[in-house]
C-alpha positions as CSV (number, residue, x, y, z in Angstrom):
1,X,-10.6,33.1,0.5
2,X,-12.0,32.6,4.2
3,X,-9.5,31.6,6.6
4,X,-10.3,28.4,7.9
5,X,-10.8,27.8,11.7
6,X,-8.7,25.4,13.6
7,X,-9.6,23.0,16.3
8,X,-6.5,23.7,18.0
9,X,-7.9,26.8,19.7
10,X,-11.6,25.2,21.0
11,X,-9.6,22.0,22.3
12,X,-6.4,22.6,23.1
13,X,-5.7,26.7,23.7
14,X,-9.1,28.0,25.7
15,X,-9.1,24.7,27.9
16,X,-5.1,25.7,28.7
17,X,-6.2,29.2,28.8
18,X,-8.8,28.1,31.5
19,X,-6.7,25.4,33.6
20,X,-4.2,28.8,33.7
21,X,-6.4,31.0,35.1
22,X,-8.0,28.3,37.4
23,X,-4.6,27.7,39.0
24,X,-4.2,31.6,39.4
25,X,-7.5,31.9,41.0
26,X,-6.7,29.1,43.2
27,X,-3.1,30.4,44.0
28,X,-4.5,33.6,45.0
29,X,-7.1,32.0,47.4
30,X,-5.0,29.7,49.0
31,X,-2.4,32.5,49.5
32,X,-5.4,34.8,50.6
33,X,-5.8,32.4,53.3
34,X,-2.7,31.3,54.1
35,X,-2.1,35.2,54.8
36,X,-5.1,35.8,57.0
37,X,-5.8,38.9,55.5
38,X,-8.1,40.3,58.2
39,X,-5.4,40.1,60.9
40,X,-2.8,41.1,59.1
41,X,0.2,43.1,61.0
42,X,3.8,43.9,61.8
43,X,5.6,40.6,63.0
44,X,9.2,40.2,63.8
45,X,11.4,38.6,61.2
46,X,11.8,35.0,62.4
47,X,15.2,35.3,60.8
48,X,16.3,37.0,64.0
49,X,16.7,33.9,66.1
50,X,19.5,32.2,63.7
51,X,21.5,35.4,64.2
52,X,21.2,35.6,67.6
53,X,21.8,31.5,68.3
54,X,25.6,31.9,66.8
55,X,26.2,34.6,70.1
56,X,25.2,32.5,72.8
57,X,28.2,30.5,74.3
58,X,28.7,29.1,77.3
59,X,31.1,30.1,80.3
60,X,33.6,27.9,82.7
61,X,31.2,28.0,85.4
62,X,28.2,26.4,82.7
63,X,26.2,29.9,82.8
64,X,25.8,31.3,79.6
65,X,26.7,34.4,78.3
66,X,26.9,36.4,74.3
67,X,29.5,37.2,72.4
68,X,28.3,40.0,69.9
69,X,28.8,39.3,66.4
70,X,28.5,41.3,63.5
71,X,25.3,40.5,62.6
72,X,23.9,41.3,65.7
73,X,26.0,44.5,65.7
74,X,23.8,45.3,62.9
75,X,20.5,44.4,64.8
76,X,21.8,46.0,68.1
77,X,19.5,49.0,67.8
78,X,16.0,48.0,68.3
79,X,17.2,44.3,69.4
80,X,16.5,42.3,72.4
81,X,16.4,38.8,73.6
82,X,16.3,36.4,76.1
83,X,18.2,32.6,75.6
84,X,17.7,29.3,77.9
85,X,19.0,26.3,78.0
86,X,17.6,22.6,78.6
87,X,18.9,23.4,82.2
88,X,16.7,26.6,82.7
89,X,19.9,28.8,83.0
90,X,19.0,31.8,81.1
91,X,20.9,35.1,79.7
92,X,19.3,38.5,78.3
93,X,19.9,40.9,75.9
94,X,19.1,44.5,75.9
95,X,15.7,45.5,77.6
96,X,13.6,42.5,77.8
97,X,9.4,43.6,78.6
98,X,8.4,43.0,81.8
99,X,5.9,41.4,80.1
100,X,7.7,38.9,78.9
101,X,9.9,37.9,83.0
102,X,7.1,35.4,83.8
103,X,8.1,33.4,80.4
104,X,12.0,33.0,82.0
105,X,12.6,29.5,83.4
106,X,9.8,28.4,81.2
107,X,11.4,29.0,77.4
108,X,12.7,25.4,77.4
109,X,8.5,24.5,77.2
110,X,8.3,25.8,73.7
111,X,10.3,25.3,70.5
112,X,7.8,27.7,68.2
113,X,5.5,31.0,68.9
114,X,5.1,34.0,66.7
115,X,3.7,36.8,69.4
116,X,2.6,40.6,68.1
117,X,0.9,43.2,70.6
118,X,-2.6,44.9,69.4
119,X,-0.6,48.4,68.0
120,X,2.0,50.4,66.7
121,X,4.7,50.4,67.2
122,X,4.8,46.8,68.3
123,X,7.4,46.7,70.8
124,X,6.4,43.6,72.3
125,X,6.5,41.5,68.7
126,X,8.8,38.6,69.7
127,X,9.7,35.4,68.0
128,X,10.3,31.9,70.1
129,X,12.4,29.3,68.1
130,X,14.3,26.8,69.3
131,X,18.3,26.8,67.6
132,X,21.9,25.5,68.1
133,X,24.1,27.8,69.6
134,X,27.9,27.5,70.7
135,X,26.2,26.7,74.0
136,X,24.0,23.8,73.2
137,X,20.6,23.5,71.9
138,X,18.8,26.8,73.4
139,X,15.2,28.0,73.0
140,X,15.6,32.0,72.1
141,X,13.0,34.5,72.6
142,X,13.4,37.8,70.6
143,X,12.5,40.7,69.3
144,X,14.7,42.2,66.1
145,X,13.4,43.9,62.8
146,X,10.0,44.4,62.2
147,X,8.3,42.3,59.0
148,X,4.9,42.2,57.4
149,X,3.7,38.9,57.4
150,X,2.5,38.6,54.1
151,X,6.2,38.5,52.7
152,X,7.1,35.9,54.9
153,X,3.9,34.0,53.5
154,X,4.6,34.4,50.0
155,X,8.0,33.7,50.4
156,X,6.4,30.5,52.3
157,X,4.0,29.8,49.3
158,X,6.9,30.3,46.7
159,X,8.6,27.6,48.4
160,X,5.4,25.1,48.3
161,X,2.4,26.4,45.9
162,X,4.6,27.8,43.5
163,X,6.0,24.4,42.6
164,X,2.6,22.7,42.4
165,X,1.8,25.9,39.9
166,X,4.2,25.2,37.6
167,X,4.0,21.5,37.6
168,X,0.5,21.5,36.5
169,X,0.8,24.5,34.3
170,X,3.9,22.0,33.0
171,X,1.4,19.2,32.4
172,X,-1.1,21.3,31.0
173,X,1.4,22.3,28.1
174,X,2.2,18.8,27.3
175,X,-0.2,16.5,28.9
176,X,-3.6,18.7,27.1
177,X,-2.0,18.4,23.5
178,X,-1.1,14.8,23.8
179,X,-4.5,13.8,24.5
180,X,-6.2,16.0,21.7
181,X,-3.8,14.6,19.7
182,X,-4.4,11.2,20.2
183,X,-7.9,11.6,20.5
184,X,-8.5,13.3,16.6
185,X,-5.8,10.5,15.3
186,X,-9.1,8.6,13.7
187,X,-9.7,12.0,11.8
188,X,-6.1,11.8,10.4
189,X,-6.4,8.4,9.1
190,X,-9.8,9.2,7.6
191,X,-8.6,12.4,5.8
192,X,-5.5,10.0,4.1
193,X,-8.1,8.1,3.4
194,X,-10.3,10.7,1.8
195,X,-6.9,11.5,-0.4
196,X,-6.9,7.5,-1.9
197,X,-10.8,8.8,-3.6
198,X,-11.4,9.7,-6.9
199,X,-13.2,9.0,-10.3
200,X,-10.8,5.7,-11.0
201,X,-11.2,4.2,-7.4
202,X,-14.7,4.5,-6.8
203,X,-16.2,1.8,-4.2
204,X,-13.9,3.2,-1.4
205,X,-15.3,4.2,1.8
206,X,-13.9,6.1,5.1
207,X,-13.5,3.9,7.9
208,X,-15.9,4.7,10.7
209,X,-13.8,2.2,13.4
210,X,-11.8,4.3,16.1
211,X,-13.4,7.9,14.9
212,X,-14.7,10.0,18.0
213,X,-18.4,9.8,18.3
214,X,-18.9,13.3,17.7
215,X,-17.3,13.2,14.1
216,X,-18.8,9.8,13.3
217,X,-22.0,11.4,12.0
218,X,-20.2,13.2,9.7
219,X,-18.2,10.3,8.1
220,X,-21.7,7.8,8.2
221,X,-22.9,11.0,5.7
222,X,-20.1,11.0,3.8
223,X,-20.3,7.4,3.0
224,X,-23.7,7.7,2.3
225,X,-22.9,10.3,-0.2
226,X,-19.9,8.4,-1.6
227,X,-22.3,5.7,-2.3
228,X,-25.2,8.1,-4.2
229,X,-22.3,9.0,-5.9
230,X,-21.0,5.8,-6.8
231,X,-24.5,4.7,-7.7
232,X,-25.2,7.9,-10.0
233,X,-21.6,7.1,-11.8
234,X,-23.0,4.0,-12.9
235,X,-26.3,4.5,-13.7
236,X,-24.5,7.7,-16.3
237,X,-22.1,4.9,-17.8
238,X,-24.8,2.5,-18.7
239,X,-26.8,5.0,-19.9
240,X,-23.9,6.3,-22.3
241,X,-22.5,3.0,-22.9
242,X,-26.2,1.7,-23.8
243,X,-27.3,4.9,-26.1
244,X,-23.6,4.9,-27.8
245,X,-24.1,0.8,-28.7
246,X,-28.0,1.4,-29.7
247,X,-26.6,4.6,-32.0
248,X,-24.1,2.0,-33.8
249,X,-27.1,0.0,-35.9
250,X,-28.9,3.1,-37.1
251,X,-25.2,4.6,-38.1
252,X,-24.2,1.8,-40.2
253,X,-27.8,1.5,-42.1
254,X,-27.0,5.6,-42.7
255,X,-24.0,5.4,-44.0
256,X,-24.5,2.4,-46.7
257,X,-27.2,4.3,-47.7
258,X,-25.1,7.5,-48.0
259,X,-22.9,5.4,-50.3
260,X,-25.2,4.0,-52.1
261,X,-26.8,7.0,-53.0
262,X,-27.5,8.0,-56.5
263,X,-27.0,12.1,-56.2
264,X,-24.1,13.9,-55.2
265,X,-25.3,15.8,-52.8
266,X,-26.3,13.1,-50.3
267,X,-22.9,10.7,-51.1
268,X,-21.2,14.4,-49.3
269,X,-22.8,13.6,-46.1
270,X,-20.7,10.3,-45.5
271,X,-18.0,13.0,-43.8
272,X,-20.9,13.7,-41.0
273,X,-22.1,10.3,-40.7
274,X,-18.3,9.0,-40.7
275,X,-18.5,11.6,-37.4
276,X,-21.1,10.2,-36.2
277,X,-19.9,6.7,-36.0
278,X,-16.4,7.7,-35.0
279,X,-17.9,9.4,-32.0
280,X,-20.4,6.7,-30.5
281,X,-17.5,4.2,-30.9
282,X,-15.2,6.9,-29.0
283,X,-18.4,6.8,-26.1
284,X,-18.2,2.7,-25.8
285,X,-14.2,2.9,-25.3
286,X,-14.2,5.7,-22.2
287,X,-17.1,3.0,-21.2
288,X,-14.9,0.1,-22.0
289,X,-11.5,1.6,-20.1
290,X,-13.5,0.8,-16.6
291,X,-14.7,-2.8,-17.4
292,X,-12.0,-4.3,-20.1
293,X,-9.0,-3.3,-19.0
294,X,-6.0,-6.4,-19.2
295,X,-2.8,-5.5,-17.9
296,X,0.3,-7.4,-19.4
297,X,3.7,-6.8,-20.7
298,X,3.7,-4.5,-23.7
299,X,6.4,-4.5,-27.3
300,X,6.1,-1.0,-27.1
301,X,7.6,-0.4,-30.5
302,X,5.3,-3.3,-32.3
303,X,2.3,-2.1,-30.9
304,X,3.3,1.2,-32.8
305,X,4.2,-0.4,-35.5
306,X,1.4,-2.6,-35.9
307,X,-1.4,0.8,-35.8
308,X,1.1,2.8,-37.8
309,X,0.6,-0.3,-40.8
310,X,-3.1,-0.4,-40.1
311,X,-3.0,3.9,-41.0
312,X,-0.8,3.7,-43.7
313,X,-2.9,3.2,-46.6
314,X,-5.5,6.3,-45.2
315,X,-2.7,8.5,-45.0
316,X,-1.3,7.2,-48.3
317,X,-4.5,8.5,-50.0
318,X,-4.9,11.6,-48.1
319,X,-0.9,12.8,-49.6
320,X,0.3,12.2,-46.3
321,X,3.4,10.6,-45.0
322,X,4.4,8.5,-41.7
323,X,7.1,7.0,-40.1
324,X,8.2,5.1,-36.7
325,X,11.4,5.8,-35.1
326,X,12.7,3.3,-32.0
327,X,15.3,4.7,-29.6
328,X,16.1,3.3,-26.2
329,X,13.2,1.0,-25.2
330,X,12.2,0.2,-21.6
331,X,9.8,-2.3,-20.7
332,X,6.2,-1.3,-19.7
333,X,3.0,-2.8,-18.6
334,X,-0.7,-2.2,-20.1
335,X,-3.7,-2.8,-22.1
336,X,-2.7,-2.8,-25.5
337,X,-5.4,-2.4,-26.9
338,X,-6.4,0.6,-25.1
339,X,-2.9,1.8,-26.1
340,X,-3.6,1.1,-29.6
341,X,-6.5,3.3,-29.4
342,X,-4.3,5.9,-28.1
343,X,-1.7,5.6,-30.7
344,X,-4.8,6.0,-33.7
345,X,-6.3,9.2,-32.2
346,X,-2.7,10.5,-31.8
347,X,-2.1,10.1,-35.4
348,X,-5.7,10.7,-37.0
349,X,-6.0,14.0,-34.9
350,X,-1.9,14.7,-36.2
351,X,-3.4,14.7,-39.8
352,X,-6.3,16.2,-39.0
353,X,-4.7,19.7,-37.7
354,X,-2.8,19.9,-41.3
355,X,0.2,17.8,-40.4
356,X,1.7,16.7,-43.9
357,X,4.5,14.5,-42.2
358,X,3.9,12.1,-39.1
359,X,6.6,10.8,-37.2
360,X,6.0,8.7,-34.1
361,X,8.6,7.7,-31.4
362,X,9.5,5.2,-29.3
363,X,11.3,6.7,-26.1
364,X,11.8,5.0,-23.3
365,X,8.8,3.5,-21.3
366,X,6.6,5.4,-23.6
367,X,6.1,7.2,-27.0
368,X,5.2,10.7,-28.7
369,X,3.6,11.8,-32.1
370,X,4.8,15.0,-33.9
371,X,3.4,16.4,-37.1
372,X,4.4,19.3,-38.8
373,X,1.2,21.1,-38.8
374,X,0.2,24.8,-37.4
375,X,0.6,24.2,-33.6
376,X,-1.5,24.1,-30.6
377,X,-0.8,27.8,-29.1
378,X,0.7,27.3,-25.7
379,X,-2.6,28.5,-23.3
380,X,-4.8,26.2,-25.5
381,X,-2.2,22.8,-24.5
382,X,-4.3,22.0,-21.5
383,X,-7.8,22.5,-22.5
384,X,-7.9,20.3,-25.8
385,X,-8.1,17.7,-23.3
386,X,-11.8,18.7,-22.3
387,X,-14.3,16.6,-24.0
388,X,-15.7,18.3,-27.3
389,X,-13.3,21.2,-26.8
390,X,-12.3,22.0,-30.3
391,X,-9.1,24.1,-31.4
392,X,-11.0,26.0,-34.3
393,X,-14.7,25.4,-35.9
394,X,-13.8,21.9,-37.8
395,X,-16.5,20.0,-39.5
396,X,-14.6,17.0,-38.5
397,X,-13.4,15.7,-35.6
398,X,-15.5,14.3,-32.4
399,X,-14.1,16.0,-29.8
400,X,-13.1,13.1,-27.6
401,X,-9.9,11.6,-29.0
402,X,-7.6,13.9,-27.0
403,X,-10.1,13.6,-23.6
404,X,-10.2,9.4,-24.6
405,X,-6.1,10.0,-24.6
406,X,-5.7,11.3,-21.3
407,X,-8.2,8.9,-19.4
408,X,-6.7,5.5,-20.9
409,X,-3.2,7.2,-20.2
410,X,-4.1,8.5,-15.9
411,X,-5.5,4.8,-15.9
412,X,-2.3,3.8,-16.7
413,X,-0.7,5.8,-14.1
414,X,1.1,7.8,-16.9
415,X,1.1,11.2,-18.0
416,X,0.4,12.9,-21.6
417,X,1.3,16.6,-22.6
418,X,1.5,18.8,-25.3
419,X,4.9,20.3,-26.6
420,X,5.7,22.8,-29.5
421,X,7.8,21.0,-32.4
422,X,10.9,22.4,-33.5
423,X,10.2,24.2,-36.5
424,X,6.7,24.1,-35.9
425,X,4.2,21.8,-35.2
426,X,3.0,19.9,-32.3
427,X,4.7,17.2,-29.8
428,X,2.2,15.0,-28.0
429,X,4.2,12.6,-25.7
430,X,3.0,9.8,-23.8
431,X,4.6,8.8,-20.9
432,X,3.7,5.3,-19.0
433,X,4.9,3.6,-15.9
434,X,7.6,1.4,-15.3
435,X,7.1,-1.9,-14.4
């Protein structure tokens, strides 16, 4: 069987797929430019300033002076450094640039400045930042390890993109679902209803209110072919229901005359026309279950009583015996007469597969016939419910009482099966509804 495809992976997983790799793309460019990729360098780490601030104190006289530490111990080799206060005194570290002697007196002018020379090995890469030392707020100018300046802007971006990444990665995850979800809800509701449709509810229709626009073409053709449907239905049952009624005249005239007739011969044909009559009244009731149906409270065991008297004297003259046994009896709702129909075809298609001994039961919210014929074969229990499916070549028999069985019985909301009898024979139980 072909596997179907899901809309889950044209509405909800390539659109996620492509948000994802538009925030990549997008990440990547705003990094890109954040970096300045064509003037990219060595830079001094701007670290260097908060280890250096912690070594700046201040002496008696106000002038400042440093106290190493052992972080700057560590950055002692390549580190140097010059440290003014709001007062323009000023103290060095280690061999300033000349470069760099016009800028003293003038440090307290700028809080921020990243400064690189054009090449290698970049001896005049300095950091100004403005800190909090033991002295006082001073403005430091350094120079300590060397850094590439792409790490300090991803570590930069981590900090600030990365965040916005995952927050609309986040919503993309939960937000995209949600709104697929919600927007197919109308195709939901119309597939339960598509479940509530079949041959006993006919008339029903899929609701075309709050269904997308772009599957409401599909459920406008699905109504439409509900409706041919629903038309054809009918036009089949009066068809059937007016051929079986027109059949019934001609039937009658056939058989009196069968009767009546003088030779032999022809008076052995009133088996088949007996079939034929039994058959077109077995049309008008699966025509009748749709049209005549009254609901109502049922006497289970006098409705079997009352077909079990009305058989009697055929099975009487056929050798035949029956009887009607009542145990535990629930209330139930129904057409009786329907029922009654059901409870004949039982027991006429009981003596008609060889059953010598009848017994019908009252169980419960429903009933079951046993014979003590030859048995239905186990893989044959399902399909002598198929109209004019016969067990073995009879030449009587219609081949609708069983299929007329299980429609009045489904109408009912009930259930009939087949069982093996014990010591032979064949169980058919009926089972109906509670009220």
């Amino acid at each position: 069987m072909k596997r179907q495809s899901s809309l889950k992976r044209p509405l909800i997983i390539l659109p996620m797929i492509f948000h994802f790799a538009t925030l990549l793309v997008t990440f990547g460019i705003i990094l890109a430019v954040a970096l300045r990729l064509d003037s990219g360098g060595v830079y001094t780490d701007e670290r260097i300033t908060r280890i250096i601030a912690p070594a700046i104190v201040r002496q008696g006289d106000g002038s400042l002076a440093v106290r190493m530490t052992p972080e700057m111990r560590a950055e002692a080799s390549n580190l140097w450094f010059v440290a003014e206060d709001d007062a323009g005194r000023s103290i060095s570290f280690g061999r300033v640039p000349p470069q760099y002697v016009s800028l003293v007196g003038r440090l307290g002018d700028f809080a921020y400045a990243q400064i690189r020379d054009r090449e290698a090995p970049f001896d005049l890469a300095a950091v100004i930042r403005r800190e909090t030392a033991p002295a006082g707020p001073v403005t430091i100018l350094g120079h300590g390890s060397p850094t590439e300046l792409s790490f300090m802007m991803v570590m930069a971006s981590n900090v600030t993109i990365l965040p916005i990444f995952l927050l609309l990665a986040l919503t993309s995850l939960i937000v995209t679902p949600w709104i697929v979800r919600r927007s197919l809800s109308g195709v939901s509701r119309i597939a339960r209803e598509a479940e509530q449709i079949d041959t006993d509810r006919r008339g029903r229709r899929l609701s075309e209110e709050h269904v997308p626009s772009e599957i409401a073409p599909l459920v406008s053709a699905v109504n439409d072919a509900l409706r041919r449907l629903d038309e054809g239905y009918e036009r089949q049952r009066r068809f059937i229901a007016s051929a079986a009624h027109e059949l019934r005249t001609p039937i009658a005239i056939l058989r009196a005359k069968v009767e009546a007739a003088p030779e032999a011969s022809t008076r052995r044909l009133g088996s088949d026309v007996q079939r034929l009559g039994t058959l077109a009244e077995q049309l008008l009731d699966l025509q009748r279950l749709d049209t005549d149906r009254t609901d109502q409270e049922l006497d289970l065991p006098a409705l079997v009583r009352r077909v079990v008297g009305d058989l009697a004297p055929l099975l009487i003259a056929s050798d035949r015996t029956i009887e009607v046994q009542v145990d535990d009896v629930q209330p139930c709702r129904g057409d009786g007469a329907a029922l009654e129909r059901v409870v004949t075809n039982l027991v006429q298609n009981a003596i008609e597969h060889g059953g010598r001994h009848v017994t019908v039961r009252v169980i419960g919210a429903g009933f079951e016939v046993e014979d003590d014929g030859p048995g239905i074969p186990p893989e044959e229990r399902e399909r002598v419910f198929e109209p004019f499916h016969r067990l073995r070549p009879r030449s009587t028999g219609s081949g609708l009482g069983l299929n007329l069985v299980q429609q009045v019985v489904e109408r009912h909301g009930g259930r009939v099966s087949i069982h093996g009898a014990f010591g032979g024979g064949t169980v058919v139980r009926v089972e109906l509804p509670r009220p």
